[in-house]
VOPAKE-898564 format. One record per residue: residue in one letter; chain; x, y, z of N, C-alpha, C in turn. Coordinates in steps of 0.1 Angstrom, whole numbers, plus 5000, padded with zeros to 4 digits. Last residue first. Layout:
<sites>
res,chain,nu,nv,nw,cau,cav,caw,cu,cv,cw
A,A,X,Y,Z,X,Y,Z,X,Y,Z
...
</sites>
This chain:
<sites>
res,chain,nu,nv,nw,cau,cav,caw,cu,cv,cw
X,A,4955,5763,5335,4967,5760,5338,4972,5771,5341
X,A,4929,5762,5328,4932,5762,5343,4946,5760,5345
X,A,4932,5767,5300,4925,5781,5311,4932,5774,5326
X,A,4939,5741,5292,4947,5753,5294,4941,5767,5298
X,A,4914,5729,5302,4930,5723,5307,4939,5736,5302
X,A,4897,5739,5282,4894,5744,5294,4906,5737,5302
X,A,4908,5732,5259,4906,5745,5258,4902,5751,5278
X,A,4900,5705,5258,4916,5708,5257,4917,5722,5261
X,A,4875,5703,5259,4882,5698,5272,4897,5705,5270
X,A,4873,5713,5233,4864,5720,5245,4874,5714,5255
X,A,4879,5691,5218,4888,5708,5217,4883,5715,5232
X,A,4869,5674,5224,4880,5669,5225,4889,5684,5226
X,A,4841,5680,5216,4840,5678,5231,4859,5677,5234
X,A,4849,5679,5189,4842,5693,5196,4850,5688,5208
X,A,4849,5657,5180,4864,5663,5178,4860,5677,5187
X,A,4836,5634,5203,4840,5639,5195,4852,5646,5195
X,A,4846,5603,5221,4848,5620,5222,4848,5624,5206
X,A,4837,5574,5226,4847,5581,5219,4840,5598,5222
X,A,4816,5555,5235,4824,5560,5243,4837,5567,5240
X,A,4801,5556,5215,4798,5563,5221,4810,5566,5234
X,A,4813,5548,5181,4812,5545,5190,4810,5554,5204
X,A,4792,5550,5153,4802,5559,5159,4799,5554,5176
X,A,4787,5541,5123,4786,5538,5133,4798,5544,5143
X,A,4776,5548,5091,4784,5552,5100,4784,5548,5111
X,A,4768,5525,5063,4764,5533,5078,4775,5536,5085
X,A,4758,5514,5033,4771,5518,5043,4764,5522,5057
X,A,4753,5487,5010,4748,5497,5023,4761,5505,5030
X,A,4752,5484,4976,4766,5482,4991,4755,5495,5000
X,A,4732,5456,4957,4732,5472,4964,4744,5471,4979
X,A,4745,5437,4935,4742,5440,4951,4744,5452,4951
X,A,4732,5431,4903,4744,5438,4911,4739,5444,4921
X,A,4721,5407,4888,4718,5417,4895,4732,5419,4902
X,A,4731,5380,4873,4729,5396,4863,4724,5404,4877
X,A,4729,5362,4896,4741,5363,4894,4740,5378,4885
X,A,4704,5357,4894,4708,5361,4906,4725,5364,4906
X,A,4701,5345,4870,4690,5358,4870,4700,5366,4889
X,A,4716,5318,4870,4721,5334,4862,4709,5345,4867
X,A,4711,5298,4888,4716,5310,4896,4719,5322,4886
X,A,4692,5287,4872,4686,5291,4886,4696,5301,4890
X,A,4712,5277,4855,4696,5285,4848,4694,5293,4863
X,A,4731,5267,4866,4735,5272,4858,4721,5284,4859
X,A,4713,5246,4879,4719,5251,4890,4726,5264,4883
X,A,4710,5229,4854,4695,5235,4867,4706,5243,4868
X,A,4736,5219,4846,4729,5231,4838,4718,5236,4847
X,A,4742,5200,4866,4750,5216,4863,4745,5226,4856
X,A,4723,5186,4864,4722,5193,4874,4726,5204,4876
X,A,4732,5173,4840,4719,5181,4839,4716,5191,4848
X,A,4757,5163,4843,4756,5178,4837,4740,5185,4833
X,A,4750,5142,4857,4753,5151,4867,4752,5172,4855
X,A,4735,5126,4843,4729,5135,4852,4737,5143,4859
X,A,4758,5118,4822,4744,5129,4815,4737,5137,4830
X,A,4770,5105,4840,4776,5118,4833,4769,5127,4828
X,A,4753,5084,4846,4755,5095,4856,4767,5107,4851
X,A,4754,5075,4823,4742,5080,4829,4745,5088,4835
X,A,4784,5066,4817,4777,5075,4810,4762,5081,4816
X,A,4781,5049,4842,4791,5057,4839,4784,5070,4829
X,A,4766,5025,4829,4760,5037,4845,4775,5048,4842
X,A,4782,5017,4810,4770,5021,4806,4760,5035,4819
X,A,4808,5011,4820,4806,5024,4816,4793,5027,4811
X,A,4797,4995,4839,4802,5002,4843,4802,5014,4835
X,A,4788,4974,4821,4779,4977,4832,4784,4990,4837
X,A,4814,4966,4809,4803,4971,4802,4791,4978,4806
X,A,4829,4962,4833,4833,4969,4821,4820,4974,4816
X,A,4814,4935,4836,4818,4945,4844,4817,4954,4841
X,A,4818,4920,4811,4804,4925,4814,4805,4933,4827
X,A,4850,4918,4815,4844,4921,4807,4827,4932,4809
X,A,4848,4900,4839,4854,4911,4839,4849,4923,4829
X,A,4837,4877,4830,4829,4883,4844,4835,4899,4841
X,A,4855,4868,4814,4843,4877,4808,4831,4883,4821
X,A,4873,4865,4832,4879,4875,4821,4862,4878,4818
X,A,4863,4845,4848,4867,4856,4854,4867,4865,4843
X,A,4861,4827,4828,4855,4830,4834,4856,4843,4836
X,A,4892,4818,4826,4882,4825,4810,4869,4833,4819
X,A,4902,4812,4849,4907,4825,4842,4894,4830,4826
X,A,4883,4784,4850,4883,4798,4855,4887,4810,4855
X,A,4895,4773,4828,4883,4777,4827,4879,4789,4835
X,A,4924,4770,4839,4919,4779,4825,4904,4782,4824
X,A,4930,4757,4857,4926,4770,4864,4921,4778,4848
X,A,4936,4727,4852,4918,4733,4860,4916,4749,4860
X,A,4956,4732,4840,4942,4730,4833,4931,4730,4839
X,A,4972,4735,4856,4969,4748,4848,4957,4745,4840
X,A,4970,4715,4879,4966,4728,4885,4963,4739,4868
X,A,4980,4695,4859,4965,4696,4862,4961,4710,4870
X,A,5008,4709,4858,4998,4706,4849,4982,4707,4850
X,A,5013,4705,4886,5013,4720,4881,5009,4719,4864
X,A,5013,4674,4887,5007,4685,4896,5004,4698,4892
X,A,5032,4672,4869,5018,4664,4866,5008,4672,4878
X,A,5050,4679,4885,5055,4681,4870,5036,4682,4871
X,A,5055,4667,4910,5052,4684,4910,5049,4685,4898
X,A,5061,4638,4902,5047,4642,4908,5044,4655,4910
X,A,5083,4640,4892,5074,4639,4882,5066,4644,4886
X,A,5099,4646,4912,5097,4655,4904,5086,4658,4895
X,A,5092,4625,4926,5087,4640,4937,5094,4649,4921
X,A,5106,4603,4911,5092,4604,4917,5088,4614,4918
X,A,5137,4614,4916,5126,4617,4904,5112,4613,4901
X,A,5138,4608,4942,5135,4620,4939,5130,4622,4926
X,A,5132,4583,4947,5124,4591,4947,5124,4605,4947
X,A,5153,4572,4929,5140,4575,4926,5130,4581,4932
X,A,5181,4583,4947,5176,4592,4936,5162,4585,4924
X,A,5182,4571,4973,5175,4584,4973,5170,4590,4958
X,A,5200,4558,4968,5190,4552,4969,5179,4561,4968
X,A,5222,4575,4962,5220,4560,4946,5205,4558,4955
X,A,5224,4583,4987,5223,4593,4969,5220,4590,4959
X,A,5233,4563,5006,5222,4569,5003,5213,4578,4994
X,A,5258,4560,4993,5244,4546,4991,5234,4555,4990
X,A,5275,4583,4997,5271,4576,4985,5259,4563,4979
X,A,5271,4580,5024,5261,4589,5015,5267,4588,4998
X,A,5286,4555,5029,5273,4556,5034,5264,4568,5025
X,A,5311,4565,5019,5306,4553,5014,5289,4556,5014
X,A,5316,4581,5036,5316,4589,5024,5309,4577,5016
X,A,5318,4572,5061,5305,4583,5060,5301,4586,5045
X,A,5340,4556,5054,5324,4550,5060,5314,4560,5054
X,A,5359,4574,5056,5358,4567,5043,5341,4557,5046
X,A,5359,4584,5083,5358,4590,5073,5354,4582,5058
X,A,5367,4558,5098,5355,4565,5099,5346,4573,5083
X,A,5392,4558,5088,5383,4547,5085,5365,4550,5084
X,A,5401,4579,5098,5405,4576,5084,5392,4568,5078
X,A,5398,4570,5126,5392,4588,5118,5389,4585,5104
X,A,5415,4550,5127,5399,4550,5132,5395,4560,5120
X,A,5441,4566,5121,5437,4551,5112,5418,4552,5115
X,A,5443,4578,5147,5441,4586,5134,5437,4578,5124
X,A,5441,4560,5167,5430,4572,5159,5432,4576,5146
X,A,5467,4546,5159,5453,4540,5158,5443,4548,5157
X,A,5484,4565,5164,5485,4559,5156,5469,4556,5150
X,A,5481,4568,5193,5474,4578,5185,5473,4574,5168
X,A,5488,4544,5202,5473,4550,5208,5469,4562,5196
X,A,5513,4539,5194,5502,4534,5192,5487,4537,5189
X,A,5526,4563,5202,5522,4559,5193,5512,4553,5187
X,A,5521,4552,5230,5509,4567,5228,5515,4566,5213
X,A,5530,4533,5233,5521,4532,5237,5511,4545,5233
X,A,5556,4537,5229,5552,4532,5219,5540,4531,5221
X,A,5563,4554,5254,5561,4560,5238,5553,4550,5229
X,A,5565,4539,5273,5556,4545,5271,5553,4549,5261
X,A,5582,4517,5268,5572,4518,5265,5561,4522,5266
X,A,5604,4535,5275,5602,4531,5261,5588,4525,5259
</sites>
C-alpha cells in the first residue's frame, strides 16, 4: 500500500508541477508582451519617420535624374536625326555610283573546254571498229 500512494503521490505532484509550470510561462509572456509593447511602438515610429525622410531626400534626386533623362532624350534624338540624314546620304553616293554599272548588261563568254583525257566520238568509233575486226 504504500507503494501506491507513493507513485500517486509522485505523479500526482507532476502533474500539479506541469500545471504550475504551465501557468508561469503563460504569466511570464504575458509580462513580457505588456513590456515589450513600447518598444515596439518605438521601432514603429522610428521605420514611419525613417521612410519619410528617405522620400524626401530621394525627391530631389528623382527630379534630377528625370531631367538628366530628359536632355538625354534630346541629345539623342538630335544625333539620331544626323545620322539619319548621313546615312541616307551614303545610300544615295552608293545609289549614283552604282546606276551607270548596274544600266550595262554583262557580256556571257562561253568556251568549250574539252577534257583531253576523254576520246572523241571518232577515236571511240575507230577503236570500236577495230575490236570487232579482231574478233
Amino acid at each position: 500500500m504504500g507503494l501506491s500512494s507513493f507513485f500517486k503521490n509522485l505523479f500526482g505532484s507532476t502533474k500539479e508541477s506541469v500545471t504550475e509550470l504551465a501557468n508561469n510561462a503563460e504569466e511570464t509572456f504575458e509580462q513580457a508582451k505588456e513590456a515589450a509593447a513600447p518598444y515596439i511602438e518605438k521601432a514603429e515610429a522610428f521605420a514611419e519617420e525613417t521612410i519619410e525622410k528617405v522620400k524626401e531626400a530621394s525627391e530631389p534626386i528623382i527630379d534630377r535624374a528625370s531631367e538628366y533623362a530628359e536632355k538625354a532624350k534630346e541629345t539623342v534624338s538630335e544625333y539620331a536625326d544626323k545620322a539619319s540624314e548621313a546615312i541616307n546620304d551614303v545610300v544615295d553616293s552608293v545609289k549614283e555610283k552604282t546606276a551607270p554599272l548596274a544600266s550595262e548588261t554583262p557580256k556571257t563568254i562561253t568556251e568549250t573546254v574539252v577534257d583531253s583525257g576523254e576520246k572523241t566520238v571518232a577515236e571511240v568509233e575507230e577503236s570500236a571498229g577495230d575490236d570487232t575486226e579482231k574478233a
